[in-house]
N, C-alpha and C positions, 0 to 999 in steps of 0.2 A: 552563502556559506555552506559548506559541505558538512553534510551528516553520514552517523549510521544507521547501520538497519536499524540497530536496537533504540538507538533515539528517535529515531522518525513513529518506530513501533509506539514506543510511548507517548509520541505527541499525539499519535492519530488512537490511543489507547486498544491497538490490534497486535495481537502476537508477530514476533521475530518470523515466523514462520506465513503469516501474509503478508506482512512488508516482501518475504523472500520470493513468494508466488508472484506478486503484481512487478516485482523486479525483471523475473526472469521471461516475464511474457512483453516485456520494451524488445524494441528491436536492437539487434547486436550495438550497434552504433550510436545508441542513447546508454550502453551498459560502458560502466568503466570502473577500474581496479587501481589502484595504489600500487606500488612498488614491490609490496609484500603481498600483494592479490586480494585486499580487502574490498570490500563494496564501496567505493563511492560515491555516493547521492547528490547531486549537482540539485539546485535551486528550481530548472526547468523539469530534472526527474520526478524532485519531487513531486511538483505537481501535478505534474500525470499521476504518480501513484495515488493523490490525495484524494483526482478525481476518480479514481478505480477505488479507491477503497470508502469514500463518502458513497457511492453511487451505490455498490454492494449493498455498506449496513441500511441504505435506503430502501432499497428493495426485500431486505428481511424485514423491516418493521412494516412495511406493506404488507408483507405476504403472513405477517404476522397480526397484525391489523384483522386483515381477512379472517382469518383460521377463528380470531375472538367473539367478533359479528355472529360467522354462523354458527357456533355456538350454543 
């Protein structure tokens, strides 16, 4: 089922504005618009973006992880 930015934003609880980042770095041909030019997020989209954006906050609680150790 097709989502928006702003639902996907919320399921993955990351701002509109990184759903829009990890959007806009798919290749042209995984990007696609609605009639009215809206974002739509096809089921395969999503989960590239899910795995870019799981991947990320993985890496801050690492890198945050660290910073608390040395401490």
């Amino acid at each position: 089922m097709n989502k928006t930015v702003k639902e996907l934003a919320n399921e993955f609880g990351v701002s509109k504005q990184t759903t829009h980042y990890h959007y806009n770095k798919l290749t042209t041909s995984k990007q696609q618009r609605d009639s009215h030019g809206y974002i739509i997020i096809t089921d395969s989209t999503e989960k590239i973006i899910r795995d870019r954006v799981t991947n990320k906050k993985r890496q801050e609680m690492t890198s945050l992880s660290v910073a608390v150790m040395s401490c």
